[in-house]
C-alpha positions in Angstrom: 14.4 4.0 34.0 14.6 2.6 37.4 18.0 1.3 37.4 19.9 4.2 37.1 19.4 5.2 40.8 20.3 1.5 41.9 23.5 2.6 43.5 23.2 6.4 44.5 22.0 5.5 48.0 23.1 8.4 49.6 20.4 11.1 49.8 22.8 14.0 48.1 23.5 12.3 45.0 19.9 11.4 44.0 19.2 15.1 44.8 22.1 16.2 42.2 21.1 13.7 39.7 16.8 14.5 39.7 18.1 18.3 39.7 20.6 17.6 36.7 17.4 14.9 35.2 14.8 17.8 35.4 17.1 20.5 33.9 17.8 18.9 30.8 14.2 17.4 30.3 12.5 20.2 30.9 14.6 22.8 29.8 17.7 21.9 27.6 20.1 22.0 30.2 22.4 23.9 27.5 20.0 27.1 28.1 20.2 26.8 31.8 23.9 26.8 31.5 24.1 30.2 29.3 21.1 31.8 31.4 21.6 30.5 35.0 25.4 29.5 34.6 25.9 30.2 38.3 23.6 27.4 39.6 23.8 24.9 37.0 28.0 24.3 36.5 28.0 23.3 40.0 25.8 20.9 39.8 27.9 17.4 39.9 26.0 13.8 38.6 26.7 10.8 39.0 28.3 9.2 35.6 29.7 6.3 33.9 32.9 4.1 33.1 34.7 2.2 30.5 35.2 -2.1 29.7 38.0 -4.6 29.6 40.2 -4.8 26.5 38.3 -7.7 24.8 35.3 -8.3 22.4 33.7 -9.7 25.1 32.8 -5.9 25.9 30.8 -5.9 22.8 28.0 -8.0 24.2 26.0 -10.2 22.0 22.8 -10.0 25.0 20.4 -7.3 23.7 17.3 -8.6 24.7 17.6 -5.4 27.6 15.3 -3.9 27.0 12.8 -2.8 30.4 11.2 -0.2 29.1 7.3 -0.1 28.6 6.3 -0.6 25.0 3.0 1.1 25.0 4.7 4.0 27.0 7.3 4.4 23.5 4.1 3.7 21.4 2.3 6.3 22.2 4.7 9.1 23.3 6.8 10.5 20.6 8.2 13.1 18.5 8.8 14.7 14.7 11.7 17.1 14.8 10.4 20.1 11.7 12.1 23.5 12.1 10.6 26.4 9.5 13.2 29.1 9.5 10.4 31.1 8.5 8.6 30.8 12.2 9.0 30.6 15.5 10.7 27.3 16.2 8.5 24.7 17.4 8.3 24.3 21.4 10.9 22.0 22.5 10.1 22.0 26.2 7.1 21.1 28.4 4.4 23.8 29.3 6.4 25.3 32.5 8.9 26.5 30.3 7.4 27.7 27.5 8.2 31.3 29.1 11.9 30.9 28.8 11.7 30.0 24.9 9.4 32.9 24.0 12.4 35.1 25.4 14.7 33.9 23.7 13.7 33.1 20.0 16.3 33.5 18.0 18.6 31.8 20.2 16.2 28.5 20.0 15.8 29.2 16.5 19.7 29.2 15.7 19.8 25.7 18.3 17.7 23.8 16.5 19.1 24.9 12.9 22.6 23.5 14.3 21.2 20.5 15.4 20.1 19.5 11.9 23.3 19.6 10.7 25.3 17.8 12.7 26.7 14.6 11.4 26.2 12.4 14.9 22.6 12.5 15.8 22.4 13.5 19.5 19.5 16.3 20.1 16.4 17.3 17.9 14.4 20.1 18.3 10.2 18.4 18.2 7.5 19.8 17.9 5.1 20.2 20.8 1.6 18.0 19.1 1.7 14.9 19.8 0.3 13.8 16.7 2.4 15.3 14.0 4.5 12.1 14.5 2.1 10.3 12.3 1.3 13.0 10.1 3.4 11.4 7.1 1.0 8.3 7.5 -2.1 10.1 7.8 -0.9 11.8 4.5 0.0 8.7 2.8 -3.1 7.3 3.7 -5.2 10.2 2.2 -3.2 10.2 -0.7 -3.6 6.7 -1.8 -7.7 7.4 -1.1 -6.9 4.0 1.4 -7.5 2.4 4.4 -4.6 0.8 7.1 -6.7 -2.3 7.0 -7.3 -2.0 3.3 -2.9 -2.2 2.6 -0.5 -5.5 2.4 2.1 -5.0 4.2 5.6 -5.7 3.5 8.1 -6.1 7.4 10.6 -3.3 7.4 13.6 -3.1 9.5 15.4 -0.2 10.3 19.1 1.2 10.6 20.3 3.9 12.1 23.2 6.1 11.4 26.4 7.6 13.2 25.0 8.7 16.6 21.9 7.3 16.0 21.7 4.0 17.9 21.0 4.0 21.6 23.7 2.5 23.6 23.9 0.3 26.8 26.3 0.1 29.2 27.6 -2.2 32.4 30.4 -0.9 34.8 32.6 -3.0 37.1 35.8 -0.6 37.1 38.6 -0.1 39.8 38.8 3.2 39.2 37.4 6.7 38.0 38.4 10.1 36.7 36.3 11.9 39.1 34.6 11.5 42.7 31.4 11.7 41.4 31.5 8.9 39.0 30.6 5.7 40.1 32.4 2.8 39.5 29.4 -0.7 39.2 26.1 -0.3 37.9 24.6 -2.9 35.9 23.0 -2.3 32.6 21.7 1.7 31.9 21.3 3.6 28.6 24.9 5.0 28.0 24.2 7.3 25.1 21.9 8.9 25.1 21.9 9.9 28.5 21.2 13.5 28.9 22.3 14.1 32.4 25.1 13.0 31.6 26.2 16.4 29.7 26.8 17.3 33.6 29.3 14.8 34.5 30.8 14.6 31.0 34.4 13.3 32.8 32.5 10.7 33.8 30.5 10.0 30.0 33.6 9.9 28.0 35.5 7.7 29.8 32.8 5.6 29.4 32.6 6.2 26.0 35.9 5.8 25.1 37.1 3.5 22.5 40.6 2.6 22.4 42.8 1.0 19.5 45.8 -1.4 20.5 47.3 -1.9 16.4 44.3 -4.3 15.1 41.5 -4.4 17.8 39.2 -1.6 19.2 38.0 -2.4 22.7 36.1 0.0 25.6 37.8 1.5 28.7 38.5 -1.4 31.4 35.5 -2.2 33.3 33.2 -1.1 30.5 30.8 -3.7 28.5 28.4 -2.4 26.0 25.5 -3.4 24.0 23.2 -1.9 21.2 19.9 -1.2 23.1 16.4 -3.1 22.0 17.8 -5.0 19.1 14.8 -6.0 17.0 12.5 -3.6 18.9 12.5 0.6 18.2 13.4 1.8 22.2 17.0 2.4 20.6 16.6 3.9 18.0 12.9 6.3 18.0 14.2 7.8 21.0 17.8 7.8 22.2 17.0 9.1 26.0 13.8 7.6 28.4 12.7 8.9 31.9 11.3 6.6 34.1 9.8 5.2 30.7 8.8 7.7 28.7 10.6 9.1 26.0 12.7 12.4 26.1 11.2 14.4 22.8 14.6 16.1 22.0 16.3 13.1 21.8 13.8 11.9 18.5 15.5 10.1 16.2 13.2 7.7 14.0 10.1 8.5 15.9 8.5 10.3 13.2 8.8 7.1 10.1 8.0 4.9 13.3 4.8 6.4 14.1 3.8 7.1 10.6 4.5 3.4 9.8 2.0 2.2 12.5 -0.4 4.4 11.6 -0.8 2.5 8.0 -0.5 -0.5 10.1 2.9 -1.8 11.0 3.5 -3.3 14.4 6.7 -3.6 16.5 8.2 -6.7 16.8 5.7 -8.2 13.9 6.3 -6.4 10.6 8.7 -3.4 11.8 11.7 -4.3 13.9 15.0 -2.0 14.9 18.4 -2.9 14.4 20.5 -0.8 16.5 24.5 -1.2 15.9 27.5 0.4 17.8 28.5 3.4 16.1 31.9 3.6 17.4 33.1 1.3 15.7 34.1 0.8 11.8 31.6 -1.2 9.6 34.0 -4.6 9.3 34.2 -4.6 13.3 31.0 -4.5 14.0 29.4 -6.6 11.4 32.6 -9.5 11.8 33.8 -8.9 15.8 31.0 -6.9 17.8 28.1 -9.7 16.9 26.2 -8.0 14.1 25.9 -10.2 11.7 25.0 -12.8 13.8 22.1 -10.7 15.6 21.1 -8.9 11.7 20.6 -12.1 9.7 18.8 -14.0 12.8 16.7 -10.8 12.6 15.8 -11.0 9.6 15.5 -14.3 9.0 13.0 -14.6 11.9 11.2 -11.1 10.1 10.7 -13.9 6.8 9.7 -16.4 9.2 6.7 -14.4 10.7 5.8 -12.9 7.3 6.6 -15.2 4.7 8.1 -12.6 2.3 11.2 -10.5 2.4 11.8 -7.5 4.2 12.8 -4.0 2.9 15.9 -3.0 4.8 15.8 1.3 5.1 18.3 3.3 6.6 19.7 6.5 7.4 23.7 7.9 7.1 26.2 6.1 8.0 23.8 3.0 8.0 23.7 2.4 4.6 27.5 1.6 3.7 27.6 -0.6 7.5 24.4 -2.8 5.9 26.1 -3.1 2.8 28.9 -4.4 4.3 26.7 -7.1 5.9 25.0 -7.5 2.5 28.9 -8.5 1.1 29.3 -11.1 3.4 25.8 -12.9 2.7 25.6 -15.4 -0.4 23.1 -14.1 -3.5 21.3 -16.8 -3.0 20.3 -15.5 0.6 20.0 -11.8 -0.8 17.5 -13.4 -3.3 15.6 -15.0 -0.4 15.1 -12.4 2.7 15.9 -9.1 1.3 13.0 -7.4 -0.5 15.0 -4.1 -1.3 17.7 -1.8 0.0 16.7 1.9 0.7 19.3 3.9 1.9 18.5 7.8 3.0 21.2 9.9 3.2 24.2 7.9 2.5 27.7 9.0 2.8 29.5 6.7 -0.1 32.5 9.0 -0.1 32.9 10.4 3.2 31.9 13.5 4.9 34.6 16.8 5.8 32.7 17.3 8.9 34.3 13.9 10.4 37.5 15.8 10.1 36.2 18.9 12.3 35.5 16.4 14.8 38.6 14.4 14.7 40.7 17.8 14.4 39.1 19.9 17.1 36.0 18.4 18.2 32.6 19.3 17.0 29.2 20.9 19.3 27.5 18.6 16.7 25.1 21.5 16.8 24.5 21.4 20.6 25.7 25.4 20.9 24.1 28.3 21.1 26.1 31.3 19.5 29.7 30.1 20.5 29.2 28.0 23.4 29.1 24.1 23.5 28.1 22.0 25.8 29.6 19.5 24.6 33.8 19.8 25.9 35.0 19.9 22.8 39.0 18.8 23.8 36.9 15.4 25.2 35.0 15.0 21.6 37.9 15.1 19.6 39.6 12.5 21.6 36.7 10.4 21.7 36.7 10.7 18.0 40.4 10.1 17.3 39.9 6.6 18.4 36.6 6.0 17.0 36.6 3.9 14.1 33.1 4.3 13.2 33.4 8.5 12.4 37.5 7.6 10.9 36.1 5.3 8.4 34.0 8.0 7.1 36.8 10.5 6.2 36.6 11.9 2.7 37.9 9.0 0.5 40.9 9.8 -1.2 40.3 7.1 -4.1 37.0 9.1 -4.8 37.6 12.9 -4.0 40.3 15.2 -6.4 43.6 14.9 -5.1 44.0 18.5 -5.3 40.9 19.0 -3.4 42.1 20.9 0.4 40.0 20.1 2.9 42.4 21.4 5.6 44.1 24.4 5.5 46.8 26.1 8.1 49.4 29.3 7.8 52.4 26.0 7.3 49.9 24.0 4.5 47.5 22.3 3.1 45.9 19.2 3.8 43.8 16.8 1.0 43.2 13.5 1.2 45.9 12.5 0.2 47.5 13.9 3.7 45.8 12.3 6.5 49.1 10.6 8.0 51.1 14.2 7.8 48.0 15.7 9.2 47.3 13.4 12.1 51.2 13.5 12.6 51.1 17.1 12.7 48.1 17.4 15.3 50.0 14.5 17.4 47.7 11.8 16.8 49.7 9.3 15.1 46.8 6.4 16.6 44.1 8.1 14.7 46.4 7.2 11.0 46.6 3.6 12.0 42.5 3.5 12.6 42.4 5.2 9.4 45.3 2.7 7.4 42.9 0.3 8.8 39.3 1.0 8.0 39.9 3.9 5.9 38.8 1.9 2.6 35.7 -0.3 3.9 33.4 2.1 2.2 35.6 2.8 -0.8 35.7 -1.0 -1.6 32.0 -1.7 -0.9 30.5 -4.5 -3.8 27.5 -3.3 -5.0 24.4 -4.7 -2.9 22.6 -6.8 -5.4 19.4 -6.2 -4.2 17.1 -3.8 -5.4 17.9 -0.5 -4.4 16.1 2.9 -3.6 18.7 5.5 -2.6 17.0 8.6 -1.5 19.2 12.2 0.0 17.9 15.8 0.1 20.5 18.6 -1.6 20.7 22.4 -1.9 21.4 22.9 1.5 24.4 24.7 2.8 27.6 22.3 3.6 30.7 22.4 4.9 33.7 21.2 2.6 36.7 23.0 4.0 38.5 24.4 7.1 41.1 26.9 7.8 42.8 26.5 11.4 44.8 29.8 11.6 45.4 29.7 15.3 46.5 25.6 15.8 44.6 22.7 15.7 43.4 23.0 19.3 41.4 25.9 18.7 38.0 25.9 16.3 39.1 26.7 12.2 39.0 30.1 12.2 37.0 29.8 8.4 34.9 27.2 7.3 34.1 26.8 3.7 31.2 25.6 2.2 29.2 24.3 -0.8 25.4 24.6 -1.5 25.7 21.3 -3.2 24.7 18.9 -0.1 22.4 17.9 2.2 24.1 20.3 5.5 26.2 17.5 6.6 27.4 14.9 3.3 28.5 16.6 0.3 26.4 16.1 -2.6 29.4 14.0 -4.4 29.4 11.2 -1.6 25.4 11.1 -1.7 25.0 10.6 -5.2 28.0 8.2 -5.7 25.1 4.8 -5.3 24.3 5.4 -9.0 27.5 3.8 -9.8 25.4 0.8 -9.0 23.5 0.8 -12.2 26.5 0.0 -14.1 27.4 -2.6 -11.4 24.4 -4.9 -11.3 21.5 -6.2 -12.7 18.9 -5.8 -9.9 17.5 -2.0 -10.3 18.5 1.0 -8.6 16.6 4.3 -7.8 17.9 7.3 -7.6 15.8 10.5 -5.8 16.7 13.9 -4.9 14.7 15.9 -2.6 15.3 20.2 -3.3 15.9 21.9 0.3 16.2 18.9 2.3 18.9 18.0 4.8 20.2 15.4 6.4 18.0 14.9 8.9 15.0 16.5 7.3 15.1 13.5 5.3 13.8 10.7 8.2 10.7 12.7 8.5 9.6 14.6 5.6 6.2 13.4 4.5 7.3 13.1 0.7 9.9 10.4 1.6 7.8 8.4 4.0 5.0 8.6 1.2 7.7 7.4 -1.1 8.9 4.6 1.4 5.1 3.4 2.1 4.6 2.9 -1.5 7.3 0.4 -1.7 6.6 -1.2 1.0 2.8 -1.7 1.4 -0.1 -2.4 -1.3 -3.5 -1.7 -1.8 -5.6 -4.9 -1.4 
């Protein structure tokens, strides 16, 4: 919006930023950079900084946001890619050109992006109303009528990478002369012009551990963005407004939601969460469980009946966290059911890529990232949110190699040897930390739906034969997964069955992955017939 020009007065830095603004809206700046290389890496933007080693970075203000409701409402995006097609368009009409010459290059682009495990781009279709297809469906399915259905409120969670983040700089210093070092409050991630200044985005970023406390860069406060609303977590990126289509993230469940009759802020509220940080900081230090149970308190409140708590990833072990610090009699009370998509209950392997070498998290195109990959894996090795989802050694084989190098092997079992090894001893204290919050979850007593897609191709195992700074020179994979969670961790909520009295669903979806999962019209169909009835 607005505010991010608030403090680049002078005339050739609001040129640089509009130039770096309209490359990646218009034309996925990561195309530009392979096909125009020698105009677009010289093109400096102003960026972002870090916060003071303190909770108080963590702010508990998130009623941020400026950004027009009706303009979110009405402008967003589903994210289907048919390997059998042509890929979807992703960019506006100018550039349509540029993606008919290069299909299979798009094509291979938007099948990484679906498998990354942080959600940062999405390829979206280019019809505005396929984002309420799934409703429209459900709807013709059931033979009903939106103003026929009793509706139950919904809230939902995001996963790792999925949550908009805000951001307020007051720093005495910089890594580069383009950064800048004030700005109040701005979308921090996702912030696509940022992926030109990315010295500037990381330090901003940047977590940092000091033995028992996580806290930003100095001079860097943050906030979830829109908690309660959906401007943080439909779209992770806005211009002057509007949303950014690539950036899709729930839009698709949103939309389809409303279209049956949900409204923001009424019966269907967002609860946005800081990634970065492991499930017991957030929920106990960085003010979630304060700002969750008032939202959903004030959701029973409006309503008069529970709400159905859904999310996606990494946000289903962080809400049962929550759910383990609440008394039954309260689940009893506000919490209608649990429905977890895509849950990683035993870890992932693709955390350690990212930790090891740093990850593209699918924003490549043949071998080049945009993302700087040395600046990811730092960023991760500090990160408490992606550490805490490492494959669980109390759950996995202990002869099971995830990590293999011409000196060893690595299981589970290793994680001190191989963070030693890589020289990141910090990263095995995060993990001595938070690396059995998942592991010694409690079982939600709630009713529970938990819902994950399988059969799709997923990585299990890497070989570095060159040294942990370069990429694994062989990745190993299984076809039992979803393309980014293992089909062991997804499945591992039946447990539940045997560990409380409240029921628990189990669905599989054939040829579904992880992200396919948020907007496939089966699953939202499925959701819709928990949560709404025919009156």
């Amino acid at each position: 919006g607005k505010g991010r020009f608030s403090t680049l007065l002078s005339t050739p830095h609001l040129i640089k930023m509009m130039m770096a603004r309209f490359a990646t809206t218009y034309t996925l700046s990561f195309i530009l950079f392979l096909l125009l290389s020698s105009s677009c890496l010289c093109i400096p933007q102003p960026s972002h900084h870090p916060t003071k080693g303190h909770i108080k970075q963590f702010s508990d203000n998130s009623n941020n946001n400026n950004i027009n409701d009706n303009k979110i409402n009405n402008n967003q995006n589903n994210n289907n890619v048919n390997d059998n097609v042509m890929p979807p368009d992703v960019l506006s009409p100018p550039s349509r050109p540029l993606i008919k010459a290069t299909p299979s290059l798009i094509a291979e682009l938007c099948r990484n992006l679906q498998t990354s495990p942080f959600h940062i781009l999405r390829c979206a279709p280019d019809d505005q109303e396929e984002l309420s297809t799934p409703g429209k469906l459900f709807l013709r399915d059931t033979n009903t009528l939106s103003s026929k259905l009793e509706i139950d409120p919904v809230i939902f969670l995001p996963g790792l990478g999925g949550s908009a983040i805000d951001a307020k700089i007051d720093k005495t210093d910089k890594p580069d002369w383009y950064c800048f070092k004030k700005h109040d409050w701005y979308r921090l991630f996702l912030n696509l012009e940022n992926l030109f200044a990315q010295d500037c985005w990381w330090d901003n970023m940047q977590l940092h551990y000091n033995g028992s406390w996580f806290h930003n860069s100095e001079g860097v406060e943050t906030r979830p963005s829109d908690f309660g609303g959906v401007a943080g977590i439909s779209y992770l990126d806005f211009f002057w407004g509007y949303p950014i289509r690539v950036t899709g993230y729930y839009a698709t469940i949103i939309e389809s939601f409303k279209k049956v009759g949900y409204e923001i802020g009424k019966t269907l509220f967002g609860a946005p969460f800081d990634w970065r940080l492991p499930a017991d900081f957030a929920v106990e230090h960085g003010g979630m469980s304060d700002r969750l149970t008032t939202l959903i308190e004030k959701s029973f409140s409006i309503n008069g009946r529970p709400a159905h708590i859904i999310t996606h990833s990494m946000g289903g072990p962080t809400f049962v966290y929550f759910l383990n610090t609440k008394t039954q009699e309260w689940r009893q009370k506000y919490i209608a059911s649990f429905m977890p998509i895509a849950g990683p209950w035993a870890g992932s392997p693709k955390v350690l890529r990212a930790i090891i070498s740093g990850d593209s998290f699918g924003v490549q195109i043949r071998d080049h990232s945009l993302l700087r990959l040395p600046q990811v894996a730092k960023f991760v090795r500090q990160a408490g949110g992606p550490i805490e989802l490492l494959p669980d050694p109390l759950f996995w084989p202990k002869d099971k190699v995830f990590v293999t190098t011409p000196a060893r092997n690595y299981t589970s079992l290793d994680y001190e040897d191989l963070f030693r090894d890589m020289g990141t001893e910090v990263t095995h204290e995060i993990w001595k930390e938070v690396g059995q919050i998942v592991d010694s979850l409690q079982p939600p007593r709630v009713p529970v739906h938990c819902l994950y897609g399988t059969n799709v191709r997923t990585e299990i195992g890497y070989t570095y034969g060159k040294g942990f700074e370069e990429q694994p020179t062989e990745v190993a994979y299984t076809m039992e997964g979803d393309g980014t969670v293992p089909l062991a961790s997804l499945q591992l909520c039946r447990r539940w069955n045997e560990q409380q009295e409240e029921h628990v669903t189990v669905q599989e979806f054939n040829l579904m992955n992880h992200m396919d999962v948020i907007e496939s019209p089966k699953i939202i169909s499925y959701l819709l017939n928990i949560t709404t009835r025919a009156v």
